[in-house]
N, C-alpha and C positions, 0 to 999 in steps of 0.2 A: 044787819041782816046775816053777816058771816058768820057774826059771835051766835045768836040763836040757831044759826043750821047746827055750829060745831055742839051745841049743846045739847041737841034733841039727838043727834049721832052718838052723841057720849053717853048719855040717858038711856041709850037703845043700846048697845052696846054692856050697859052695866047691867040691864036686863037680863040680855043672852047669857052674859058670865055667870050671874046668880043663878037662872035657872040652869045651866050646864052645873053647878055644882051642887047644885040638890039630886039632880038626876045620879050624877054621881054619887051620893053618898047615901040614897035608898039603898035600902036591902034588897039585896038580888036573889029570888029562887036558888035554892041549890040545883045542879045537874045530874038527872040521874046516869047513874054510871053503867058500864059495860056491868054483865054480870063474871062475876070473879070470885079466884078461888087463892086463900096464902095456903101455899105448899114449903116448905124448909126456907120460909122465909121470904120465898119469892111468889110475885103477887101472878097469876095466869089469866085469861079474859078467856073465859068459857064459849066457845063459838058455835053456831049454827050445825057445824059440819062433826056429823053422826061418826063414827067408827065402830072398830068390832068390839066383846066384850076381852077386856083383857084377862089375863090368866089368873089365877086365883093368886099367884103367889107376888102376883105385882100389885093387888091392891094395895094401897099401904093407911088405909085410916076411912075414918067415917065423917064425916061435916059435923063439926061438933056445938058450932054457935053459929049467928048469922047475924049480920049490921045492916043498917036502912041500904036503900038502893042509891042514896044519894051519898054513903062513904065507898072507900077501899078497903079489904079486908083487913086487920094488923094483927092478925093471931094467926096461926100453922090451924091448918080444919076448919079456917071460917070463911064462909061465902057473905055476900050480898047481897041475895034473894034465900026469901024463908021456903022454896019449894023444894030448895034441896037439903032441908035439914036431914042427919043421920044417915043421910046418902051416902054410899061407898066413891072411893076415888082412888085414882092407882097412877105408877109412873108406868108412864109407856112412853118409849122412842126418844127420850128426854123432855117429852112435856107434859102433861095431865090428863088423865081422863077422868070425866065426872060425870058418873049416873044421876039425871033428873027426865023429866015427863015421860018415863018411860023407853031411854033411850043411852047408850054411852056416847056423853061428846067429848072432842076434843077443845081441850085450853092453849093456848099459846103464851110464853112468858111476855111479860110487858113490863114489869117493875122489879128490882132487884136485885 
């Protein structure tokens, strides 16, 4: 009686591990990312929070390419979202601003 309980627990048991390791090795969604902008290398997370327009002679470049929403930028001028293509961006205050939907917002560094 013992040997068949220890059997059907083992049984059940090699179940749960097989399926734990399938689960683990599906392909997962990618995650879409913050929207982001690479400036001199360093990657900035473009935020909610509007500012003024900065001066002309801080802008420093225009959005030159753009990557899915589910990478990080790896290029200086390239964002993550295709709204801001050609969009102007500038340095202000030590972090970025970047004109998209009609608005300058500010970036924040996060990678870099």
């Amino acid at each position: 009686m013992k040997g068949k309980r220890l059997w059907w627990i083992l049984g059940a048991l090699g179940i749960v591990l097989a399926a734990t390791a399938v689960w683990l090795l599906l392909p997962k969604a990618p995650q879409e990312q913050p929207r982001s902008i690479m400036v001199g290398g360093i990657v900035y997370d473009c935020t909610e929070q509007e500012t003024e327009a900065p001066l002309e002679q801080q802008i420093i470049g225009h959005v030159s390419s753009t990557v899915e929403r589910t990478q990080l930028p790896a290029q200086d001028g390239q964002t993550n979202f295709s709204e801001s293509m050609g969009q102007p961006y500038a340095q202000v205050e030590g972090q970025v601003a970047l004109y998209y939907e009609g608005a300058w917002h500010l970036c924040v560094q996060v990678y870099g």
